[in-house]
C-alpha positions in Angstrom: 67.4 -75.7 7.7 64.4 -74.4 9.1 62.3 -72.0 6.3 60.0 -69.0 7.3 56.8 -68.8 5.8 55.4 -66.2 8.0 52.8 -64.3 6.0 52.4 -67.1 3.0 49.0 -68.6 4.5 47.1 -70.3 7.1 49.2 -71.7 10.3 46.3 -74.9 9.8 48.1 -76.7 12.9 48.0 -74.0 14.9 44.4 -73.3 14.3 43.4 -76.6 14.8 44.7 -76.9 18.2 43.2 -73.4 19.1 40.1 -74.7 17.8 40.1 -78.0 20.3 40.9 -75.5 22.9 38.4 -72.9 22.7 35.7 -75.0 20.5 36.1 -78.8 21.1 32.9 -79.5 19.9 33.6 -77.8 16.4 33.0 -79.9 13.2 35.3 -78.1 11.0 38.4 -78.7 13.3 40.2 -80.0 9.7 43.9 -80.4 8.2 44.2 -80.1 4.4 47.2 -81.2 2.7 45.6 -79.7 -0.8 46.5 -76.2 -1.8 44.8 -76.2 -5.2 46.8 -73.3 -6.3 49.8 -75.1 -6.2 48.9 -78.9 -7.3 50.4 -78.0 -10.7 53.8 -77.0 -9.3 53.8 -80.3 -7.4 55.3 -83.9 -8.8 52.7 -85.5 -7.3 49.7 -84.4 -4.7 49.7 -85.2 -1.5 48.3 -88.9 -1.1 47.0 -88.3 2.3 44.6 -85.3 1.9 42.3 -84.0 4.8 42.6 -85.1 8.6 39.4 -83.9 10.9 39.8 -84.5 14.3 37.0 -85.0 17.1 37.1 -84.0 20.7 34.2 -86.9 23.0 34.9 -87.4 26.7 38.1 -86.1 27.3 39.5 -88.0 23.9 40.9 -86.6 21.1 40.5 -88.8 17.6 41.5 -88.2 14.0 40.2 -89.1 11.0 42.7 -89.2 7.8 41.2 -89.3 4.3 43.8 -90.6 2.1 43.1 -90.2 -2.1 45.6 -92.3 -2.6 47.1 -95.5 -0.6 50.1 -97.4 -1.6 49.4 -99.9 0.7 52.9 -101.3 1.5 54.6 -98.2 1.7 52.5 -95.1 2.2 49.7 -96.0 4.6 52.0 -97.5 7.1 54.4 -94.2 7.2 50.5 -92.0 6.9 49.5 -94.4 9.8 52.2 -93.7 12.0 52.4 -90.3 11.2 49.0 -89.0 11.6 49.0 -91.2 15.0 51.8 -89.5 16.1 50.1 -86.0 15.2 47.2 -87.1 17.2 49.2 -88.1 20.6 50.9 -84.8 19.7 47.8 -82.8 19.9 46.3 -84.6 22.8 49.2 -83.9 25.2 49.5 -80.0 24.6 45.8 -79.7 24.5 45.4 -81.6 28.2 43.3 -84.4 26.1 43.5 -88.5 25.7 44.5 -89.9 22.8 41.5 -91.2 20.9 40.7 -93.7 17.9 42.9 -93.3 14.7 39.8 -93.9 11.6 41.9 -94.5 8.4 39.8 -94.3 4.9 41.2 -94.6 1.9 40.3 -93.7 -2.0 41.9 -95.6 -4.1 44.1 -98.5 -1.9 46.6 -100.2 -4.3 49.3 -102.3 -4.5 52.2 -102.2 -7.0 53.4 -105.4 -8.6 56.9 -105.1 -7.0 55.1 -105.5 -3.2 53.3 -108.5 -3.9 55.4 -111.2 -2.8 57.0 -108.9 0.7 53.1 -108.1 1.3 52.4 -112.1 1.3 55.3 -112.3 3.2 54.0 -109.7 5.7 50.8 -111.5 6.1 52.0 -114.6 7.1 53.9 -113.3 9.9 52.3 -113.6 13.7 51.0 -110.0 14.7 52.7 -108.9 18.2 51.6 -106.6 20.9 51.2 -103.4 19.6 54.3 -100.6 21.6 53.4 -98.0 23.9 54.1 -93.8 23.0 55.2 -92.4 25.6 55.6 -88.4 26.0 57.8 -87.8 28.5 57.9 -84.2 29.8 55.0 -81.8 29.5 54.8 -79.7 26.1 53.2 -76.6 25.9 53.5 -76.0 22.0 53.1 -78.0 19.0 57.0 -76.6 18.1 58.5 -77.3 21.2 58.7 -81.1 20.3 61.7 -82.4 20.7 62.8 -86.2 19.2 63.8 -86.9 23.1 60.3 -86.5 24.0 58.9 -89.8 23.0 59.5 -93.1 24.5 58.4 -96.1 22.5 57.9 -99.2 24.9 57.4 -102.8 24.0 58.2 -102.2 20.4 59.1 -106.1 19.4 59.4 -105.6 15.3 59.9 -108.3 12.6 63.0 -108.3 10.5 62.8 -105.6 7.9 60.9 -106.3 4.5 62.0 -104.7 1.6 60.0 -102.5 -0.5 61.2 -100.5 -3.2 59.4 -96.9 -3.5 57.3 -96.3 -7.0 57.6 -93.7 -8.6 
């Protein structure tokens, strides 16, 4: 179920993508994940904090500041995620997809995702898949999960990680 929050803040996505539109060149063309006001309602605050993105020759990139990075886990999910966000932005703003800059705070890993991460890093990296859009999308809400094409995507068997909490 979709919620409403018409008149409870700042539309930070929209602005952001009005911002590459009218102002590519801006510096403050930023996403915050942190609403002081409401970290103490929260179980936990968000690990992945503030994106900025950056408009050069026709390429839109994003840069994701992540205060906390569970690194078997939570950085893969932010990685896709924000990458995602970033081919999202490009198509509807008539832009290239750019470089994806990842920096983390404090990068950890739990005991219980030692011995899958070994196991990880002995595996043979493949090709990285292709995104594909594949009809033109003229608002951030007008995504639809039949949109996107993934091609070449060749994954290793799944590794088990359980979530910390």
């Amino acid at each position: 179920m979709d919620s409403d929050y018409s008149g409870q803040g700042v539309d930070q996505l929209q602005k952001v993508i009005d911002m590459i539109k009218t102002n590519p060149d801006d510096r403050r063309i930023i996403l915050c994940s942190w609403n002081p006001k409401d970290l103490p309602l929260m179980a936990l605050p968000p690990c992945h904090a503030l994106c900025q993105f950056y408009v050069v020759n026709g390429e839109l990139s994003c840069q994701l500041y992540q205060r906390s990075a569970d690194m078997g886990l939570g950085v893969p999910f932010n990685i896709a995620s924000y990458a995602l966000l970033t081919y999202m932005i490009a198509h509807i703003t008539d832009l290239k997809p750019g470089d994806f800059i990842h920096t983390l705070g404090d990068a950890h890993i739990y005991l219980n995702h030692i011995e899958p991460l070994k196991m990880q890093l002995q595996r043979e990296p493949r090709p990285f898949p292709k995104l594909k859009i594949l009809r033109k999308v003229e608002t951030i809400d007008d995504f639809k999960a039949e949109d996107f094409q993934i091609e070449g995507y060749n994954p290793h068997p799944t590794i088990k990680m359980e979530m910390a909490v």
